[in-house]
C-alpha positions as CSV (number, residue, x, y, z in Angstrom):
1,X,7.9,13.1,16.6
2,X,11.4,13.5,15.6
3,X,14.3,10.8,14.7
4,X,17.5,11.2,14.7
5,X,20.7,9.2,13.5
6,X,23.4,7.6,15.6
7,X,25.3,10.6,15.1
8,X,22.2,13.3,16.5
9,X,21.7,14.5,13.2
10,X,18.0,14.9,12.4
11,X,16.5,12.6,10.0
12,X,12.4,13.2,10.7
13,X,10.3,15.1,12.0
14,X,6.5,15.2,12.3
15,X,4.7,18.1,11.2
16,X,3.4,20.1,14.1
17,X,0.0,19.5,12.7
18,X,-0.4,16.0,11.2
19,X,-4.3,16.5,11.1
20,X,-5.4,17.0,7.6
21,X,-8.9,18.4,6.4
22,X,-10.5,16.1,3.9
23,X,-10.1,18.7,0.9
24,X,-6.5,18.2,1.6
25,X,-5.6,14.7,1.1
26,X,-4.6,13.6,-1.8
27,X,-5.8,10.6,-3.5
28,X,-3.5,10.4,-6.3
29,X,-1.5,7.4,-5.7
30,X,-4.3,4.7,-4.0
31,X,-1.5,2.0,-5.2
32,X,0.7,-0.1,-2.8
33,X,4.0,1.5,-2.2
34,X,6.8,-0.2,-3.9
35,X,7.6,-1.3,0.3
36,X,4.5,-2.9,0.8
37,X,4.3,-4.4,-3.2
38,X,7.7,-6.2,-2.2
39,X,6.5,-7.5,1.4
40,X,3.2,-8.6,-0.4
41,X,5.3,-10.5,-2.7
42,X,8.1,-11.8,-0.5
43,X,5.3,-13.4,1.6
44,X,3.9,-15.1,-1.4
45,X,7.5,-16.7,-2.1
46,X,8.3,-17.9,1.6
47,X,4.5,-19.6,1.5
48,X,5.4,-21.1,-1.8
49,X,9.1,-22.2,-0.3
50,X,10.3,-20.4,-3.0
51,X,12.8,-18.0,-1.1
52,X,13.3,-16.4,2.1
53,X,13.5,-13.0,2.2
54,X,12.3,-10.5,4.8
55,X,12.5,-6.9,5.6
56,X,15.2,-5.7,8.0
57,X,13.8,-4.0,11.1
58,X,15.1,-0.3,11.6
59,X,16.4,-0.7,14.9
60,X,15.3,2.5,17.0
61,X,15.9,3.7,20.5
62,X,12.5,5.7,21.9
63,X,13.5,8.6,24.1
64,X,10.0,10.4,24.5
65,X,6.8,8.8,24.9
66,X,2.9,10.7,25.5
67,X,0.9,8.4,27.5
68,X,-2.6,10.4,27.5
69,X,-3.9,6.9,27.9
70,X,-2.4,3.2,27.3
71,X,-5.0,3.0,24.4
72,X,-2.9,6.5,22.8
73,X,0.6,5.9,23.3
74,X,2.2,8.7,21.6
75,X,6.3,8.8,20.5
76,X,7.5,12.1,20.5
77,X,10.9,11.6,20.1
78,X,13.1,8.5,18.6
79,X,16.9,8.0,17.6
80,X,18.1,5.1,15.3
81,X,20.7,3.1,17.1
82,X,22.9,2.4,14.4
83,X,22.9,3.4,10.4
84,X,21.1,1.0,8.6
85,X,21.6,-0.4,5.8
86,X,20.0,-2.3,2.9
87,X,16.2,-2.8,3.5
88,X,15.8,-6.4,2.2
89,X,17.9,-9.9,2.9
90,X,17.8,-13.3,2.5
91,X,18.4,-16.7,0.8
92,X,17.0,-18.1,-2.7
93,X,18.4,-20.6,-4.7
94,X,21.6,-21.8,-1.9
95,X,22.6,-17.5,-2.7
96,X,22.6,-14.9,-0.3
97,X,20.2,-11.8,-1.5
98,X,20.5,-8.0,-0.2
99,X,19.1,-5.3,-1.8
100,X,17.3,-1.8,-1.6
101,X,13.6,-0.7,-2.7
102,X,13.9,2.7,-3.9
103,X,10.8,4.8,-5.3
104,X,11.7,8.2,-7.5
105,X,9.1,10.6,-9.2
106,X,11.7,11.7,-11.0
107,X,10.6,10.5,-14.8
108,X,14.2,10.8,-16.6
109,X,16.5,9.4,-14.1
110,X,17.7,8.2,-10.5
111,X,18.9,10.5,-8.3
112,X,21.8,9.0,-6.4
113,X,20.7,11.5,-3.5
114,X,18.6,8.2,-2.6
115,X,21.3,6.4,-1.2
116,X,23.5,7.1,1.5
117,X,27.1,6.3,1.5
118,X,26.8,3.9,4.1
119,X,24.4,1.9,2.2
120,X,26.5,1.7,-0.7
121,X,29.6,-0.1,1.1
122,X,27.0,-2.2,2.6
123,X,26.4,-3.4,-1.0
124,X,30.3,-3.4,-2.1
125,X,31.0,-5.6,1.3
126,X,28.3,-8.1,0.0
127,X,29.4,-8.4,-3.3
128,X,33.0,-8.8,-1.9
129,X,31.4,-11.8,-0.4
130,X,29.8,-13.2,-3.8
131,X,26.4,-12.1,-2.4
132,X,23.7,-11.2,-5.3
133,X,23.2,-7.6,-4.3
134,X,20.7,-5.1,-6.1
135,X,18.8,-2.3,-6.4
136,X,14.5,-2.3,-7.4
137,X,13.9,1.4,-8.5
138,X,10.7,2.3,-8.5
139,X,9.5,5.0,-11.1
140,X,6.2,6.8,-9.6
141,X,5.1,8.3,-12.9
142,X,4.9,5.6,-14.5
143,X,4.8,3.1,-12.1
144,X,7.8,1.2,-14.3
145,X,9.5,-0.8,-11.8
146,X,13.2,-2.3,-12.6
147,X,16.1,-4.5,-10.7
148,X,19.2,-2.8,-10.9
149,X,22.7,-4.5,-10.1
150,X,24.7,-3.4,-7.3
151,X,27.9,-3.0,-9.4
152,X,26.1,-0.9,-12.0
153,X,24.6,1.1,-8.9
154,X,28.3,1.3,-7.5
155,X,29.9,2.7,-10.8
156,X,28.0,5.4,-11.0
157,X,28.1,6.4,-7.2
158,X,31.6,6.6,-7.9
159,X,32.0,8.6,-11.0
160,X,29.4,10.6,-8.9
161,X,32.5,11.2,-6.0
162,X,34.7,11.7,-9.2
163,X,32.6,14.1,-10.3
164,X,30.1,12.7,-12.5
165,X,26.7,13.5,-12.7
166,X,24.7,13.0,-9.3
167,X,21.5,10.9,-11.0
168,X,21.5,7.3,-13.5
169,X,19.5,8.0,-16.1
170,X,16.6,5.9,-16.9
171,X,17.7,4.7,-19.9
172,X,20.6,3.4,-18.5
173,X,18.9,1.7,-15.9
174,X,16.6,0.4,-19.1
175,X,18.9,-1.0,-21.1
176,X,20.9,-2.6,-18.3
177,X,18.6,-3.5,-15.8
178,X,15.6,-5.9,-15.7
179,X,12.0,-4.9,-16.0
180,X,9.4,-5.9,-13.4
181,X,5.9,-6.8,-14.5
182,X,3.4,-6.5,-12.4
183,X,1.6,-9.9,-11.8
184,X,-1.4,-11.4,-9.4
185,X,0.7,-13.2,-7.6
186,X,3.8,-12.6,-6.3
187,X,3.0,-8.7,-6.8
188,X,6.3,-8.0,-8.2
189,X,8.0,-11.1,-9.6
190,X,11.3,-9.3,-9.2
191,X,13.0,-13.6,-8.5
192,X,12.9,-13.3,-12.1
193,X,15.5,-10.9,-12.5
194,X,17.8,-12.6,-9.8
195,X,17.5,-15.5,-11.9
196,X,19.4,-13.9,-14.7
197,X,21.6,-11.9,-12.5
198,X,22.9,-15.6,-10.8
199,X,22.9,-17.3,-14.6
């Protein structure tokens, strides 16, 4: 299967062989993604009627399809109708909330590779606004998760253009951002951190 941006330029493509043998797979990270840890926990907040925040559907436009069978409907082939931007938005506490999940296994630092410009104006357009706009950077290695402000995010994408080095390191992103314990329930009480962000 392959996707492709608005623009034709490929962004995926399926191996040839997707079919694994069972000595191949790899069972070293059994644990939610940071995605589905978020989704997990923004369901637990709407049920409470503590916020409403949802995942934004990647809208796609299907251009090849297998049909071996209707059971096995298979896409082969898939653009993205528009860039997207932020993955997350919604409202909690009267404030309008957009932000990005972003996973590294990078242990030092945050490569800014991980964004895309587009993605970045996104987040300067909403802060224009007085929306409360972040980042929640996932470190694999350690599984560390933290919420990172979109203004801290924007300074050094823009040092980066300037020249600057092309990664925020983690102690940065330490020292200014907010840690996310893991919990029960939600997941990832990341509201937390919003809460000082708005205070």
């Amino acid at each position: 299967m392959t996707i492709r941006y608005p623009n034709g330029n490929q962004f995926y493509e399926q191996p040839a062989s997707s079919k694994q043998s069972s000595r191949s797979i790899d069972f070293s990270n059994r644990g939610m993604t940071l995605e589905e840890e978020l989704n997990k926990s923004n369901l637990y907040y709407l049920n409470h009627g503590t916020a409403v925040i949802h995942k934004k559907p990647t809208p796609i436009q299907i251009v090849s399809v297998d049909y071996p069978k209707r059971s096995a409907a298979r896409i082969n082939e898939a653009y993205f109708r528009r860039s997207s931007t932020t993955d997350y938005n919604g409202v909690y506490r009267g404030r309008y909330i957009d932000f990005d999940a972003k996973e590294t296994k990078n242990k030092t630092s945050f490569p800014l590779k991980n964004f895309h410009k587009h993605q970045v104006e996104h987040m300067r357009q909403c802060l224009r606004q007085q929306g409360i706009c972040f980042a929640v950077i996932k470190f694999v290695s350690d599984q560390s998760v933290f919420v990172l402000k979109a203004s801290d995010l924007i300074d050094y994408w823009d040092k980066q253009a300037l020249g600057g080095r092309k990664s925020i390191p983690r102690k940065f992103i330490e020292k200014a951002g907010f840690l996310v314990p893991y919990r029960i329930n939600p997941r990832l009480p990341y509201l937390q951190a919003v809460d000082s962000i708005i205070d």
